[in-house]
Phi, psi and omega in degrees: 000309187299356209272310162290322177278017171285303196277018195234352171253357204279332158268015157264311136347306179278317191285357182256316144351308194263342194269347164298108182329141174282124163304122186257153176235147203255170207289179156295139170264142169291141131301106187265315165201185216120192194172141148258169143187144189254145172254192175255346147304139169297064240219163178320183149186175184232135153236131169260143198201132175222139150164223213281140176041050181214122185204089171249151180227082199257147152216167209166175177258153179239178186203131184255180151290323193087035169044217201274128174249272212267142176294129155111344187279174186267163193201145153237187148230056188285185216183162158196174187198128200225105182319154171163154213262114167242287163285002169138199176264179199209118151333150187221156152204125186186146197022097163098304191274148176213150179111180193293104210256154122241153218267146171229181181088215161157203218231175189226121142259137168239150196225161162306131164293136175234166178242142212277141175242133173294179195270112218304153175086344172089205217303163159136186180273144170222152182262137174237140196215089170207181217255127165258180147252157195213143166223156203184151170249117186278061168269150178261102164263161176283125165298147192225190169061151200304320182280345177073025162256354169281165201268163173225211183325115154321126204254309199202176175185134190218170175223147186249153164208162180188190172186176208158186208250109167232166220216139147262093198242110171241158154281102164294140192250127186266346194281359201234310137088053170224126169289162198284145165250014152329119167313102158234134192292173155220145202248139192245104199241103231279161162269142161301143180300125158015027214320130183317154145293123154263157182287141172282158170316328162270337155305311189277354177278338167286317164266014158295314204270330185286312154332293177301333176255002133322311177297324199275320172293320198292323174298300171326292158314318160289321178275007161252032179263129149332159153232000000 
């Protein structure tokens, strides 16, 4: 009996199921600007991510690759940044929501590997310079608890992505023919989007002439059809 009355709820069970809304997620937001920046240490940090309905004020710890040390190995100045409540809740505005949040998650920057070249001229300083992409997961909670650092109701969660400039500056030693292993930060600095393409004047002057003379051939044919 209990055997049949299993199978007799279990298409009731799928039917409630499928009548139950689908959890929607919402796209990735682009990042248009802002900026970080890592040590190589796990060390405090601030980050900012601006762009359409999007305004985060994040601090949390960051982490590098260390960027370029001995001539000839390979290097990235790749990064990462993992949000977390040092002073509280921050204004915030994402999917939707605007106001003092606190932040969970983090961010991935990735860079191209390069192989370190000594410093054209010999010892000094030099800036590394090459383009990353960054992708990253976001949550906001309602700050709780007596200090108003614990997490309380989830407010949004969103996921980012971007790309931009991240910059090095270390010292080369030529008797050694190592960049400093001094902690020099590396700084990320996001791009603004793209502007759409518009057609040049002369793309719409072609494609204008390629018209008119469709239009001119289909009349054309019509007016040799018998009548």
């Amino acid at each position: 009996m209990r055997v049949f009355q299993a199978l007799r709820a279990a298409p009731v069970c799928a039917v409630l199921l499928w009548l139950l809304p689908a959890v929607v997620h919402a796209d990735p937001i682009l990042v248009t600007g802002g900026s970080t920046s890592g040590s190589l240490s796990f060390n405090p940090s601030f980050v900012s991510l601006t762009g359409e309905g999007l305004r985060i004020a994040g601090e949390g710890y960051s982490s590098t690759s260390g960027g370029p040390g001995q001539v000839g190995t390979t290097a990235t100045l790749d990064g990462t940044f993992s949000f977390a409540t040092i002073s509280g809740a921050l204004a915030q505005m994402a999917d939707g929501f605007t106001g003092p949040a606190l932040l969970d998650g983090g961010l991935t920057f990735t860079t191209q590997p390069f192989v370190v070249q000594p410093r054209p001229g010999g010892s000094g300083e030099t800036t590394f310079t090459v383009p990353f992409t960054m992708t990253g997961a976001i949550q906001g909670y309602a700050p709780s608890g007596p200090t108003g650092r614990d997490f309380g109701a989830l407010l949004f969660s969103i996921d980012v992505f971007g790309n931009g400039t991240a910059t090095q500056t270390k010292t080369f030693n030529a008797a050694t023919g190592f960049y400093s292993s001094v902690e020099s930060p590396i700084v990320y600095a996001f791009a603004p989007a793209a502007p759409a393409a518009t057609p040049e004047p002369a793309s719409l002057l072609l494609f204008g002439t390629g018209v008119a003379g469709m239009m001119l051939r289909r009349y054309r044919q019509g007016s040799k059809r018998p009548t």
